[in-house]
BAKOLKOL-348731 format. One record per residue (C-alpha): residue in three letters; y, x, z. Coordinates in steps of 0.25 Angstrom, whole numbers, plus 5000, padded with zeros to 4 digits. Each point is the difference from the previous one (the first is absolute). Layout:
BEGIN
ALAYXZ/...
//
This chain:
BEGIN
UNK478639914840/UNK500550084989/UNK501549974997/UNK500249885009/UNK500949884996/UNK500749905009/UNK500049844999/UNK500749955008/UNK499949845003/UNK500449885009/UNK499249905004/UNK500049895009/UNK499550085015/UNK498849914999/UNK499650054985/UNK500050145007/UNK498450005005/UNK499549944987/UNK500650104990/UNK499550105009/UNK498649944999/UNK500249984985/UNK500350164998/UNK498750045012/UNK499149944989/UNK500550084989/UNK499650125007/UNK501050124995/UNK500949914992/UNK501350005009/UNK500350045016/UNK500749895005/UNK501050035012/UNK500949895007/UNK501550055001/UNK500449905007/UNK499149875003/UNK501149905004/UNK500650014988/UNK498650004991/UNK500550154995/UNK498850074996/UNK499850154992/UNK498750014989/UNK499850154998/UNK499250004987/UNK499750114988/UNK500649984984/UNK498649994999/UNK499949855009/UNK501449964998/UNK499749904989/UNK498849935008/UNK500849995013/UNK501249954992/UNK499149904993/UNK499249965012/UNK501749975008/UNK500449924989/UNK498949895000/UNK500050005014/UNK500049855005/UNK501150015009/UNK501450054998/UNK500350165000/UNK501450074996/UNK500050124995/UNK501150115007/
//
């Protein structure tokens, strides 16, 4: 990835497999990595080129996500 960017979320721990799922269909649009699954911490490594799709796709996400 050229110039990689963070987003960092919480989510609920159960959330955690389904945005994961989410991002392994959008093939290269973000890496996601758990920091810490009790707490629903969770890393998106994505490009300024996909931030504004990731970004888009987080915030109508049915469920509850807070941004760090």
């Amino acid at each position: 990835m050229n110039n990689p960017l963070k987003i960092l979320i919480q989510v609920e721990p159960r959330d955690i497999s389904y945005i994961n799922k989410i991002f392994e269909g959008y093939d290269g649009l973000a890496v996601v990595t758990t920091l810490n699954r009790q707490e629903g911490l969770i890393a998106l490594t994505v490009t300024p080129e996909t931030k504004i799709d990731v970004l888009g796709i987080l915030y109508n996400f049915p469920k509850k996500i807070v941004f760090l």
